[in-house]
C-alpha positions as CSV (number, residue, x, y, z in Angstrom):
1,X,-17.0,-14.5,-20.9
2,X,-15.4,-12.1,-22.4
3,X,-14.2,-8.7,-20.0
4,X,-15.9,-5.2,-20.4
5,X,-14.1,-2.6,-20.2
6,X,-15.0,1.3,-18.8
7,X,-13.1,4.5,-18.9
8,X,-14.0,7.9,-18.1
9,X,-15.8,9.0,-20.8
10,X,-18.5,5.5,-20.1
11,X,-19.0,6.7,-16.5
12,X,-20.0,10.1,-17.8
13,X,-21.8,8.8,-20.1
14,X,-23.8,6.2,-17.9
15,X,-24.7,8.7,-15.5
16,X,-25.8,11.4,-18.2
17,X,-28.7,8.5,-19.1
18,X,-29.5,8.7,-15.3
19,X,-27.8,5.4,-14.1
20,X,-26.2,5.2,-10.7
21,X,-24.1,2.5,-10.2
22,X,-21.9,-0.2,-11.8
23,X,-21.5,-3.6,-10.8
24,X,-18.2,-4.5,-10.5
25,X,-17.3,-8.3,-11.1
26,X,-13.4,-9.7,-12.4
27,X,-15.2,-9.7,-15.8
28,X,-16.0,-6.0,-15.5
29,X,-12.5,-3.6,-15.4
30,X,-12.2,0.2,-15.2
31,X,-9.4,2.2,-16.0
32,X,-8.0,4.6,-13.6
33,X,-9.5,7.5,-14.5
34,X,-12.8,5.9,-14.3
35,X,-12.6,5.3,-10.8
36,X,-11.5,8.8,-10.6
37,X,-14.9,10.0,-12.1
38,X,-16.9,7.7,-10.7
39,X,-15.9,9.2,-7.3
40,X,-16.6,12.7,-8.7
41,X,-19.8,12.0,-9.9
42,X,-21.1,10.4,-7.0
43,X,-21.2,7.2,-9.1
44,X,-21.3,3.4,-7.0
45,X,-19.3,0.5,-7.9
46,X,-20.9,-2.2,-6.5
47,X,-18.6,-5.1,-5.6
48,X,-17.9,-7.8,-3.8
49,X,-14.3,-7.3,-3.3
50,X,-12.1,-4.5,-1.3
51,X,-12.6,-1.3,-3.4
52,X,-9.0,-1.3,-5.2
53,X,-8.5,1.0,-8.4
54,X,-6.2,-0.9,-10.7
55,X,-3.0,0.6,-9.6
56,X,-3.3,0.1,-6.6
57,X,-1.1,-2.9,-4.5
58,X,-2.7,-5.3,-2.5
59,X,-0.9,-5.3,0.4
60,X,-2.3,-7.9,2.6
61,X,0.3,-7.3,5.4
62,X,-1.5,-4.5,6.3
63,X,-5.2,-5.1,6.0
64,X,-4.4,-7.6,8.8
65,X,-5.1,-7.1,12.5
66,X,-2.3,-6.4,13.7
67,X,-1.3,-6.0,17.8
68,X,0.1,-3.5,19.0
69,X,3.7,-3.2,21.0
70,X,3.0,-3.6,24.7
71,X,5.4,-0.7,25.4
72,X,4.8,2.5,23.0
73,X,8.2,4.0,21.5
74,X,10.7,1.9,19.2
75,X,10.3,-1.7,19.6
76,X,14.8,-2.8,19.8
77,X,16.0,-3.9,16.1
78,X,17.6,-7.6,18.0
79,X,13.5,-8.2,18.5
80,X,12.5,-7.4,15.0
81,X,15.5,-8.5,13.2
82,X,17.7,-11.3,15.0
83,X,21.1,-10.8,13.7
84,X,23.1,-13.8,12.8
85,X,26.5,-14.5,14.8
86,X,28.4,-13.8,11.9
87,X,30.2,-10.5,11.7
88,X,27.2,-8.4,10.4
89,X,27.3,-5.4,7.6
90,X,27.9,-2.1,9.3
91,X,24.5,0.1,9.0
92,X,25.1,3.7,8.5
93,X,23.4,6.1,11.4
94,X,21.0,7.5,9.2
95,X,19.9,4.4,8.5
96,X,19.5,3.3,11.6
97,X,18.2,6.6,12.4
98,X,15.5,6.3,9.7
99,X,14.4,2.6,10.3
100,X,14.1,3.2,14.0
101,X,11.5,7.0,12.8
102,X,9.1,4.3,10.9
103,X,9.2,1.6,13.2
104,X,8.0,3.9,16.3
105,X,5.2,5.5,13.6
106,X,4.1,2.1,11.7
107,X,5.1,-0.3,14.8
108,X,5.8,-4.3,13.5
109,X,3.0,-4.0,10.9
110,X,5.9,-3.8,8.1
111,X,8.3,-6.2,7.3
112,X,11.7,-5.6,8.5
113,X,13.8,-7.1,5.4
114,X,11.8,-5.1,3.0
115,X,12.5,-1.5,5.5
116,X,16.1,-2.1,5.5
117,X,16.0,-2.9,1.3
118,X,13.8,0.4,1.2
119,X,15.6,2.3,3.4
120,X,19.2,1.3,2.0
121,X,18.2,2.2,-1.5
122,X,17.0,5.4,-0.4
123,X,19.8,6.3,1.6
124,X,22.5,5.8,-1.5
125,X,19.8,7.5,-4.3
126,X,20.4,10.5,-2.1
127,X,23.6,10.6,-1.5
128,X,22.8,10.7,2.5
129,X,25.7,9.4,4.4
């Protein structure tokens, strides 16, 4: 079956007639700013699936339960990372300074490799030392 496509100006449209709602299958795809109107309007998409406009990134990670630290405050780094017994990369103080801010706000819902990758690109697109 072939996919339907909906932008703004359909969602207008569909609710000037007096309809209320959309269902929303993997055959049926809105644009962005149809999601956008629909939300203004008052307008349902029905579905059977998490309510995700297209842009957005499934992030399963975080949709799961996660438990919470025992002890409130920054969980060590040698917990969340275990670093090998070779001679390891110095990590700048800001870094360390960052990663240890999000850790104590987001806790071990986020995974470690992909902070330090974030964190280090960061760091050196600013010019932070």
């Amino acid at each position: 079956m072939p996919k339907q496509f909906y932008t703004e100006h359909d969602i207008e449209d569909m609710a000037r007639k007096g309809i209320k709602s959309l269902q929303v299958t993997d055959d049926v795809v809105l644009t962005e700013l149809a999601y956008e109107k629909a939300k203004k309007l008052d307008f349902q998409l029905l579905s059977d699936r998490a309510d995700n406009p297209p842009a957005a990134p499934v992030r399963p990670y975080l949709s799961e339960k996660q438990t919470p630290p025992s002890t409130p405050g920054v969980a060590p780094i040698p917990q969340l990372m275990p670093q090998p017994a070779q001679a390891a990369p110095r990590v700048p103080a800001i870094e360390q300074r960052i990663r240890s801010a999000v850790i104590a706000k987001l806790g071990n819902q986020i995974d470690a490799k992909l902070l330090d990758a974030i964190i280090h690109r960061v760091v050196k697109a600013t010019g932070l030392k």
